[in-house]
SEFI-358005 format. One record per residue (C-alpha): residue in one letter; x, z, y. Coordinates in pm, whole numbers, plus 50000, padded with zeros to 5 digits. Each point is the difference from the previous one (the first is absolute). Layout:
! SEFI-358005
@res:A; x:X; z:Z; y:Y
...
! end
This chain:
! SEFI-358005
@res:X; x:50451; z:50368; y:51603
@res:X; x:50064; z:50279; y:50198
@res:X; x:49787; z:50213; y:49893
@res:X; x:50114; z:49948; y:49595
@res:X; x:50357; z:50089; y:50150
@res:X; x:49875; z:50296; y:50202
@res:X; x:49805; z:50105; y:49651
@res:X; x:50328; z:49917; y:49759
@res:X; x:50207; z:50236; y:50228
@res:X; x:49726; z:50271; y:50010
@res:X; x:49992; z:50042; y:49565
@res:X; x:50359; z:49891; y:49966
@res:X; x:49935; z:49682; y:49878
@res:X; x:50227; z:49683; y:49945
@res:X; x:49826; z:49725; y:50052
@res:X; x:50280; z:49755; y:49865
@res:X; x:49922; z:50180; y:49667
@res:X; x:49630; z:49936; y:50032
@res:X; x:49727; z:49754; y:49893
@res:X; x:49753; z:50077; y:50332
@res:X; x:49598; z:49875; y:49949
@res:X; x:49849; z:50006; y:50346
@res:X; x:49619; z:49931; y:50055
@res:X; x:49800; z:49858; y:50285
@res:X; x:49891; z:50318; y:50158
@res:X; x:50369; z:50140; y:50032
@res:X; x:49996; z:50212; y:49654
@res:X; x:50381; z:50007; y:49891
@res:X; x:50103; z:50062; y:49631
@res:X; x:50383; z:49969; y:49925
@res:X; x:50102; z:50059; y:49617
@res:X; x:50341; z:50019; y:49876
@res:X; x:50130; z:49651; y:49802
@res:X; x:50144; z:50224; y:49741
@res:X; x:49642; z:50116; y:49888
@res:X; x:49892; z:49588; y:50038
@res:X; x:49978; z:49696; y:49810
@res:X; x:49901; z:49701; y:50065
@res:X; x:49831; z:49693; y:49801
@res:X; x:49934; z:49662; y:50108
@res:X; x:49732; z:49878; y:49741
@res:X; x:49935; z:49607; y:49952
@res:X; x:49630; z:50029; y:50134
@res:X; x:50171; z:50102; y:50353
@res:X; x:49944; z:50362; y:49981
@res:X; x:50230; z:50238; y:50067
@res:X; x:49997; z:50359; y:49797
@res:X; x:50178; z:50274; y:50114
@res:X; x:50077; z:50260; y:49770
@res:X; x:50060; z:50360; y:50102
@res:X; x:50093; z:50302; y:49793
@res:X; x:50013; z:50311; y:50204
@res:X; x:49880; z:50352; y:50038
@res:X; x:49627; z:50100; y:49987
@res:X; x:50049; z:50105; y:50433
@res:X; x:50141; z:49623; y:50039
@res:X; x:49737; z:49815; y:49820
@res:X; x:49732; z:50223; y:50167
@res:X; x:50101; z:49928; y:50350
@res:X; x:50053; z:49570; y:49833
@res:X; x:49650; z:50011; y:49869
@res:X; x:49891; z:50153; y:50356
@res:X; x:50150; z:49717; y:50228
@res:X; x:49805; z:49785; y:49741
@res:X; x:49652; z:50179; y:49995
@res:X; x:49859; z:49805; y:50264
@res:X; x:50125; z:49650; y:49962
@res:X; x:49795; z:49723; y:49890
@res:X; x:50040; z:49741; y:49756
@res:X; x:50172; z:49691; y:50190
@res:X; x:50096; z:50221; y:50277
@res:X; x:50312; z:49911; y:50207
@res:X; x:50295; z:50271; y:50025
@res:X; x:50398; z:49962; y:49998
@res:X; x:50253; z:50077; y:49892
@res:X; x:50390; z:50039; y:50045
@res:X; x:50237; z:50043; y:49755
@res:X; x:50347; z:50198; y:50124
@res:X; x:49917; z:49882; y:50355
@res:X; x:50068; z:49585; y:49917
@res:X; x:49639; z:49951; y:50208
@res:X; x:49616; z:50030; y:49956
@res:X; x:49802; z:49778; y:49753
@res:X; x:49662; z:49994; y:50003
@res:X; x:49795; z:49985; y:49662
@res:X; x:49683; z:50067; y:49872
@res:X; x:49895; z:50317; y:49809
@res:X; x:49856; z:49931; y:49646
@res:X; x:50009; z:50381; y:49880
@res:X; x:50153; z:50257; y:49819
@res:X; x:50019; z:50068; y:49672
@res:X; x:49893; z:50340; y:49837
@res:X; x:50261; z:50260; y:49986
@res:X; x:50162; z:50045; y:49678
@res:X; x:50257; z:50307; y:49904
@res:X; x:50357; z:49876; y:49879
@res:X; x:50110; z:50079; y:49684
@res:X; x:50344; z:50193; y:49991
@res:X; x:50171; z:50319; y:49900
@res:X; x:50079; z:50157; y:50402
@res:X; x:49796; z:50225; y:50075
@res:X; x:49896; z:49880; y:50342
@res:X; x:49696; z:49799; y:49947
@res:X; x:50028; z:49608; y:50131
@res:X; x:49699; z:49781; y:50014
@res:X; x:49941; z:49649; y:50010
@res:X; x:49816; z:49795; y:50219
@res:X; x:49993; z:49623; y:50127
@res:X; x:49894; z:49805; y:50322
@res:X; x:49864; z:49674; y:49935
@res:X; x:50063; z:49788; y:50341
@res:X; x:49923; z:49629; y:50085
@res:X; x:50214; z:49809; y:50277
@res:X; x:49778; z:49936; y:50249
@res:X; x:49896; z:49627; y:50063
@res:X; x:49887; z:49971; y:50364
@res:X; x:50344; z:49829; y:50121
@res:X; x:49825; z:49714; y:50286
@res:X; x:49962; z:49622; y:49878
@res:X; x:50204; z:49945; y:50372
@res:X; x:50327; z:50142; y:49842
@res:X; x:50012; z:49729; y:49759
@res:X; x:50165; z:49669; y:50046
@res:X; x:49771; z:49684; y:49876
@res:X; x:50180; z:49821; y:49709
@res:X; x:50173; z:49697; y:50136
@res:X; x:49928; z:49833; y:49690
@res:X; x:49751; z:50039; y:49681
@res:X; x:50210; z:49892; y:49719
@res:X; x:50278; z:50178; y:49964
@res:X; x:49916; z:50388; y:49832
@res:X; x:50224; z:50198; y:50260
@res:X; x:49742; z:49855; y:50297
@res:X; x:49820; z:50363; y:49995
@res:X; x:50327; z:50194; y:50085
@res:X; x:50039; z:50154; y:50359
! end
């Protein structure tokens, strides 16, 4: 953590404003929330939905370039704690319609939460007939 603090200070950057993805190897990407959106779909994937500049979705698609399908990476949204999920890709970039004359595209991370949580943090169900017996 220190070093994300060390790196928010360095560009001017406010982390409580921040969605932050952070991979094994150290790599650090923090994106504003107001260029984010984020969809829980019913199949358990998560999208997130960016529409930024053509610099911001560069250096996006760059922290992306080398991860592989079902890879583990986190992330933390406005500092409430690391959460680690598994990367299912990215869609292709598209340009946004609109009238302003800066240029916005469109792009979307498709995340899975990751499922290695322990069998030992689990309680056993005490009994087998009620439908609540699976519930921590």
């Amino acid at each position: 953590m220190y070093e994300l603090d060390d790196l928010a200070l360095k560009e001017n950057v406010n982390l409580f404003d921040c969605i932050v993805f952070t991979k094994d190897d150290g790599n650090i990407l923090a994106v504003n929330t107001k260029y984010v959106g984020i969809k829980q779909r019913q199949d358990k994937l998560m999208g997130v939905n960016f529409t930024m500049s053509p610099k911001q979705v560069k250096q996006l698609e760059e922290f992306f370039s080398n991860v592989n399908n079902g890879e583990m990476f986190f992330y933390d949204i406005c500092q409430t704690g690391n959460i680690p999920v598994n990367y299912r890709g990215l869609s292709k970039v598209t340009k946004k319609v609109s009238n302003d004359p800066d240029a916005l595209f469109e792009v979307s991370l498709i995340m899975q939460p990751a499922q290695n949580m322990p069998k030992d943090n689990y309680f056993d169900p005490t009994c087998g007939c009620c439908s609540l017996h699976h519930i921590i």
